[in-house]
C-alpha positions in Angstrom: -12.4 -29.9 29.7 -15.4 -29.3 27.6 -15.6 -26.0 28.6 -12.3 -25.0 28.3 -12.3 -26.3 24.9 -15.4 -24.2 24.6 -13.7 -21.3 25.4 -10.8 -21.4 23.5 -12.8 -21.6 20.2 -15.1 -18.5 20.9 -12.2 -16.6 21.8 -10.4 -17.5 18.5 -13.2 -16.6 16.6 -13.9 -13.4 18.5 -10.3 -12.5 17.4 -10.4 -13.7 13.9 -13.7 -11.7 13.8 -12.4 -8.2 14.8 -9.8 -8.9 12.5 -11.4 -9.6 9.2 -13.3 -6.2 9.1 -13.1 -3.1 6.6 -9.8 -1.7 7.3 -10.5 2.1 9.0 -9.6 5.1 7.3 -7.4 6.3 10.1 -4.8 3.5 10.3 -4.2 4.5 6.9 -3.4 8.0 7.6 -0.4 9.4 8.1 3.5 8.2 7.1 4.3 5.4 5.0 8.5 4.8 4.3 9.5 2.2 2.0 11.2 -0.6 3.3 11.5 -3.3 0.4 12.2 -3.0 -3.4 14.2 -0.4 -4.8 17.1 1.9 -4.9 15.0 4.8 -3.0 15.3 3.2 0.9 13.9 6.8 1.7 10.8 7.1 0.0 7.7 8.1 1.6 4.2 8.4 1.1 2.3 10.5 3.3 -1.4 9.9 3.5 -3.7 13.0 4.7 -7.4 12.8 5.9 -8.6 14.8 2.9 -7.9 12.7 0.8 -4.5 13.6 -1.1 -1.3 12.2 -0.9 2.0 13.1 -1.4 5.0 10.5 -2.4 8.8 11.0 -2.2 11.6 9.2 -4.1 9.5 6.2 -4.7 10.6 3.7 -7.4 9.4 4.8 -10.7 7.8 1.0 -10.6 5.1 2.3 -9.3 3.4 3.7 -12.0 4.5 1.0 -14.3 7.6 2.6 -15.6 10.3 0.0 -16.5 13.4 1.3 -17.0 16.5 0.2 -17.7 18.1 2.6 -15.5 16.1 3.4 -11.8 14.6 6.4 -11.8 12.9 7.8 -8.5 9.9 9.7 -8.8 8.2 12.3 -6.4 3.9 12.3 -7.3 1.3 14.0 -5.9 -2.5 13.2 -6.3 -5.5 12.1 -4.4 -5.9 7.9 -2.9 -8.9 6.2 -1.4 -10.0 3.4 0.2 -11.2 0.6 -2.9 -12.3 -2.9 -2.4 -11.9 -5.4 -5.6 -12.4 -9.0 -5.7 -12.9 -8.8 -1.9 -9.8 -7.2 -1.1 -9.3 -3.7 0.1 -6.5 -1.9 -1.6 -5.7 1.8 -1.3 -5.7 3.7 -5.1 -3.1 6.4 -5.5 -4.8 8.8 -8.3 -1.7 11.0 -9.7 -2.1 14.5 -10.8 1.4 14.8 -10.9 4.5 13.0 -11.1 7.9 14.7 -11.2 10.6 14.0 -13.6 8.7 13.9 -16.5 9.1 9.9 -17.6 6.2 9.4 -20.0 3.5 8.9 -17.9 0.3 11.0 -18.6 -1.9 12.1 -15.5 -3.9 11.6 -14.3 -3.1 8.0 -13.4 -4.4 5.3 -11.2 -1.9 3.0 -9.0 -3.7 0.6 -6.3 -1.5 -0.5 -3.5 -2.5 -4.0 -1.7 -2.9 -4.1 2.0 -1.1 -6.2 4.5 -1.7 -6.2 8.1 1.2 -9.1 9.4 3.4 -9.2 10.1 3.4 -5.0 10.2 1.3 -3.1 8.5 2.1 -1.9 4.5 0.9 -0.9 1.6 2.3 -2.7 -1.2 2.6 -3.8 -5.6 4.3 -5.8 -7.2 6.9 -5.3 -10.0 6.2 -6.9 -13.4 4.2 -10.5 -12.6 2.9 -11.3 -9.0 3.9 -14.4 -9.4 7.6 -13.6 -9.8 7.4 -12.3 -6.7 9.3 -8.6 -6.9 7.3 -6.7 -4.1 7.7 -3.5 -3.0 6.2 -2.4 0.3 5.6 0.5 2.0 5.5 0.3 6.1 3.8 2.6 8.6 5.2 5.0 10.7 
């Protein structure tokens, strides 16, 4: 029983081990479509391995904007990989954004990371704590 017991607990820590690791460039890469938080159900964000990224029809929420009407915004720029306070988070650095709505460029947006229960990338409208995310899942 012992040994069973045993077992069991090095197996969950194996797994919680290869979990809790830097999160690899390449599961990053590639298509991201919005799925939560906004009148745009079809905006993506396409990730590419050099380092740029392009977004389509995203919420204009997610540089900050708030307005009283939605606006949907298309941005180009460059993102990497960023830890703060522990967590990894992926910075979107705007060179452009597309309709002109105030915002000057170049401008930094970090997107949190989620793994479960699907991977996203993801902010939050206004306060966290009110709880208005919008997430991003991969394709």
């Amino acid at each position: 029983m012992r040994l069973v017991a045993r077992a069991v607990i090095t197996a969950l820590i194996a797994i919680i081990a290869a979990s809790c690791g830097s999160p690899k460039i390449d599961d990053l890469l590639g298509l991201w479509i919005l799925s939560t938080g906004g009148a745009a159900p079809k905006a993506t964000l396409r990730l590419d391995r050099s380092g740029k990224f392009e977004l389509t029809a995203a919420p204009s929420s997610i540089v900050g904007a708030e307005n009283t009407v939605p606006i949907n915004i298309d941005g180009k720029g460059e993102w990497k990989l960023i830890s703060r306070d522990g967590e990894y988070a992926v910075l979107l650095s705007f060179s452009s954004i597309q309709p002109d709505i105030g915002v000057k460029t170049p401008f930094g947006s970090p997107l949190g990371m989620s793994k479960y229960p699907r991977p996203s990338l993801y902010y939050f409208v206004g306060d966290p704590d009110a709880g208005q995310r919008v997430q991003f899942e991969r394709q």
